[in-house]
N, C-alpha and C positions, 0 to 999 in steps of 0.2 A: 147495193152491190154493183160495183162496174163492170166491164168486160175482162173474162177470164178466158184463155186461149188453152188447150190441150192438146201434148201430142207428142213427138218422140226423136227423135235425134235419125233424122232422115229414113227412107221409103224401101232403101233398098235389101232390107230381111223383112220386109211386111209378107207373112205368109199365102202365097197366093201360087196355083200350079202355073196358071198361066197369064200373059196380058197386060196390062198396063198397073204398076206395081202403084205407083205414085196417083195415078184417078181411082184407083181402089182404097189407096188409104185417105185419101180427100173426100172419100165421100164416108169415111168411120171419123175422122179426127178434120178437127178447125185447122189445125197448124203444124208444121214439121219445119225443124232446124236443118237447113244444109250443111252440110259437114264436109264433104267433098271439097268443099271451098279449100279448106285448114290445108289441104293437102296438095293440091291441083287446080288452076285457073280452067272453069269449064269454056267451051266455045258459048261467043254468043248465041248462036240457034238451039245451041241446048239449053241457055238459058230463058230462050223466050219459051220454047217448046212446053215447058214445067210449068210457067205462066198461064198459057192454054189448057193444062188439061185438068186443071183446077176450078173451081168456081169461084167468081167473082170477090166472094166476102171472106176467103180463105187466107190464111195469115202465114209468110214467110218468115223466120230470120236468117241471118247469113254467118259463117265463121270467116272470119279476115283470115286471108295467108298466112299459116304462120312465120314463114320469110321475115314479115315486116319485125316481129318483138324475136323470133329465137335468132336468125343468122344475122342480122341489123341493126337489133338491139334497141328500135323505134328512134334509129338514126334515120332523118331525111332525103336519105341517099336517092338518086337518080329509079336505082332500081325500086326499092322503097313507093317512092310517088307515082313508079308505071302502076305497083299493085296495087296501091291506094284508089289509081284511077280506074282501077281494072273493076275494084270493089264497087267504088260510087257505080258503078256502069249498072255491075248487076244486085246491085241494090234497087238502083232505079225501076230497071226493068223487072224487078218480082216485085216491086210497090214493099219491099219486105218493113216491117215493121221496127226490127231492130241489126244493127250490127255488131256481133260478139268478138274481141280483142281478148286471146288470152296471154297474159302476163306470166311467162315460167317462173319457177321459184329463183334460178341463174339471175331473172334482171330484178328482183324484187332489190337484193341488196344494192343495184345501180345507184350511187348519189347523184346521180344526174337524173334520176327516174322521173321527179317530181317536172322541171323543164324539160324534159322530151315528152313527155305524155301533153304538158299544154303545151306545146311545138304541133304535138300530132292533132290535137285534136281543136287548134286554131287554122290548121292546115284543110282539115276533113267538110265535105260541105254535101249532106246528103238529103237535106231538105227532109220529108216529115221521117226519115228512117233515124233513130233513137242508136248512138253508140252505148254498148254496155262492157265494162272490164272483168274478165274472170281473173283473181288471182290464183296462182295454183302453188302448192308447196307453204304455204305464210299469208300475215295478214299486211295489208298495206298501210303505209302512215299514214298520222291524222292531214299530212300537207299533201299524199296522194289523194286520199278522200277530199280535200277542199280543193283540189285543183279539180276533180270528177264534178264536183258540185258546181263547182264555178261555168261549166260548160257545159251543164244540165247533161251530162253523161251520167251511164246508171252500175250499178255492183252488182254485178251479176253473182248469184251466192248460191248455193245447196238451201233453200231454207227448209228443208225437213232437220237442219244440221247446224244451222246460223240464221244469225237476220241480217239485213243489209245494212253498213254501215253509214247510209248516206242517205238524206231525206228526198224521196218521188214519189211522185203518183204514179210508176209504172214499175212494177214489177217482173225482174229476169231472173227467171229462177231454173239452173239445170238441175236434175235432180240424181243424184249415182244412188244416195244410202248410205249403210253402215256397211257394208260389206269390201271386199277386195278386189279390184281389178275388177269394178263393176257388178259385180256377182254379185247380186240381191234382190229379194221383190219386197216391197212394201206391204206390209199386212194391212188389213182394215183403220186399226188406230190410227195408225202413222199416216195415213192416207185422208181421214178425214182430219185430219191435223195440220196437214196441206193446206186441204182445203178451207179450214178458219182460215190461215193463216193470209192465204191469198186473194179471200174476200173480204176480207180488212176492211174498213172504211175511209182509209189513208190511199187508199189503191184505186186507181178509176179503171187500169188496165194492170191483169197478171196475165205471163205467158209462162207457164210450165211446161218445161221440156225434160223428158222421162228420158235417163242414158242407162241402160242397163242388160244384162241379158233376159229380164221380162218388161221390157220398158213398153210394149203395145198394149200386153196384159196390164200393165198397172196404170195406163192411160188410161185403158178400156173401162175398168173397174173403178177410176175416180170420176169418168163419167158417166157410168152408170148410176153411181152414188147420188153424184148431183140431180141427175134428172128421178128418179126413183126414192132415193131416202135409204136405198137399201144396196147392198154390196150382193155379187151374185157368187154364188156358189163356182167352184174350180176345176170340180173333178166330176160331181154328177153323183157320187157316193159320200160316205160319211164314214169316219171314225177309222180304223184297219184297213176297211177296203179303200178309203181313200188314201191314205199314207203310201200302202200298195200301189198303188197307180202309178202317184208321185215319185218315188224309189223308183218303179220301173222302167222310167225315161232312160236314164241311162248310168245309174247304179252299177257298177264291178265288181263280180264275185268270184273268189272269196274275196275279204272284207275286214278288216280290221275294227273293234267299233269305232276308234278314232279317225279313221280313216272315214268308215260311214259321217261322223259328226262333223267332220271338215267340206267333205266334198259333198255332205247333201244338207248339212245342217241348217244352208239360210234359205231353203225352200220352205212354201206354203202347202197343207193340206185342209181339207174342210174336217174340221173334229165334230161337229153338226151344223146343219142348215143352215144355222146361224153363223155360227162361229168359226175361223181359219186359227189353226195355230201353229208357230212355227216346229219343222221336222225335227231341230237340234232340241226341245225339249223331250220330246218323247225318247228320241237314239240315245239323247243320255241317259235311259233308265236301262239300256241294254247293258249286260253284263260283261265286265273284259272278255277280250279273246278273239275269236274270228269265226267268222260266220261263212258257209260255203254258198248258202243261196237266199232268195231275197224268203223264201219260206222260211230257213231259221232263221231267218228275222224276225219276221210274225210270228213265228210259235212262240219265239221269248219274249215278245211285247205281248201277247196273249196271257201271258201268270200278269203282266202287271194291268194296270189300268190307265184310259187315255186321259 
């Protein structure tokens, strides 16, 4: 098995009252994606700053501007090559491991895609930091793939959802799920399924990065797996009382059941110590209608069984 990296699409909703967000999450996870980038060129000092309060063996990636592929269109333009250089800077300086390019579904149809991408990335020189391309919206041609390959750049993919089109020993893998607008956590299966998938023996190095809104919990949970064998329990109770809990976060009554099965459906609850099962199986056994509190809810999952 070669090195596998864990962690989550940047530090800044890591749950913490107070203190240093990013040394708190560095000392739970190996790795976190910058993201910040995609959006805004940070200052150098805050880029070195990040580097400091890390530990040494701690694994950065980076999001290139999206500037360079959405308003640019991965034209060589003047402004184009300041970001590029802005990138290589703080690449360098986080030692980051990979650099993430994502591809809108807008330039996927570019017939000019195939030479501008090896334009871009004849242009890029980031020494041991690893370019990877997300496509979003479509799959890219077999002549985008060989132009990737030709320049040891990597496909960055969902692989709970795909596998990569392109042959590496490193694997970039962001992970959302099956759900919508991010909204999903990974159950057990799915998770150790990950995790074959990215101990591979084709694989010397996987970095999985969890985007989602339980994206720390389901880091947390596939490294506990790893180290333990075993996945840890969610709520602390079991069966009703734990669904209860789950519901309770922030469930709105009254309630429609369809309404309950959309907006709470692709949560997790423990149904025993063992076992997590998804909330949309159980809410679908509730009967049409509407419910005014999260107790008639239980009472009518009470006649059935979990």
């Amino acid at each position: 098995m070669g090195q596998l990296y864990i962690g989550a699409g940047g530090w800044d909703y890591f749950s913490l009252p107070s203190g240093d967000r990013l040394k708190a999450y560095s000392s739970v996870y190996d790795f976190v994606e910058v993201n910040s980038t995609y959006y805004q060129l940070p200052s150098p000092a805050n880029v070195a700053s990040w580097r400091k309060r890390v530990p040494p063996e701690f694994e950065f990636s980076v999001r290139c501007q999206k500037d360079v592929a959405e308003l640019h269109r991965l034209e060589l333009t003047p402004k184009t090559i300041r970001i590029i250089d802005s990138m290589e800077k703080i690449c360098r300086r986080l030692r980051a491991g990979v650099l993430t390019i994502l591809i809108p579904k807008a330039l996927l149809g570019d017939k000019e895609l195939v030479p501008k991408v090896n334009a871009l990335l004849s242009t890029i020189s980031l020494g041991r930091t690893r370019i990877a391309f997300e496509f979003r919206g479509g799959e890219p041609t077999q002549d985008t793939l060989k132009t990737l390959h030709d320049h040891d750049a990597l496909h960055s993919i969902d692989i709970s959802t795909q596998d990569p089109k392109t042959e590496s020993s490193i694997l970039y893998s962001r992970l959302f799920g099956k759900g919508k607008e991010n909204v999903y956590e990974f159950d057990d299966n799915e998770l150790e399924d990950i995790a074959a998938k990215a101990s591979g023996p084709k694989f010397e190095k996987s970095i999985l990065a969890f985007h989602g809104v339980r994206m720390y919990r389901d880091a947390a949970r596939l490294k506990t797996f790893l180290d333990s064998g075993r996945f840890p329990s969610l709520t602390g109770q079991v069966g009703l009382e734990s669904l209860s809990e789950v519901l309770m976060e922030d469930a709105v009554f009254p309630a429609s059941k369809s309404r309950l099965v959309r907006e709470q459906g692709w949560k997790l609850f423990d149904k025993t110590t063992e076992e997590r099962a998804r909330t949309r199986v159980v809410l679908e056994r509730l009967p049409e209608g509407a419910y005014g509190t999260l107790d008639d809810v239980l009472a009518s999952l009470r006649r059935t069984s979990l």
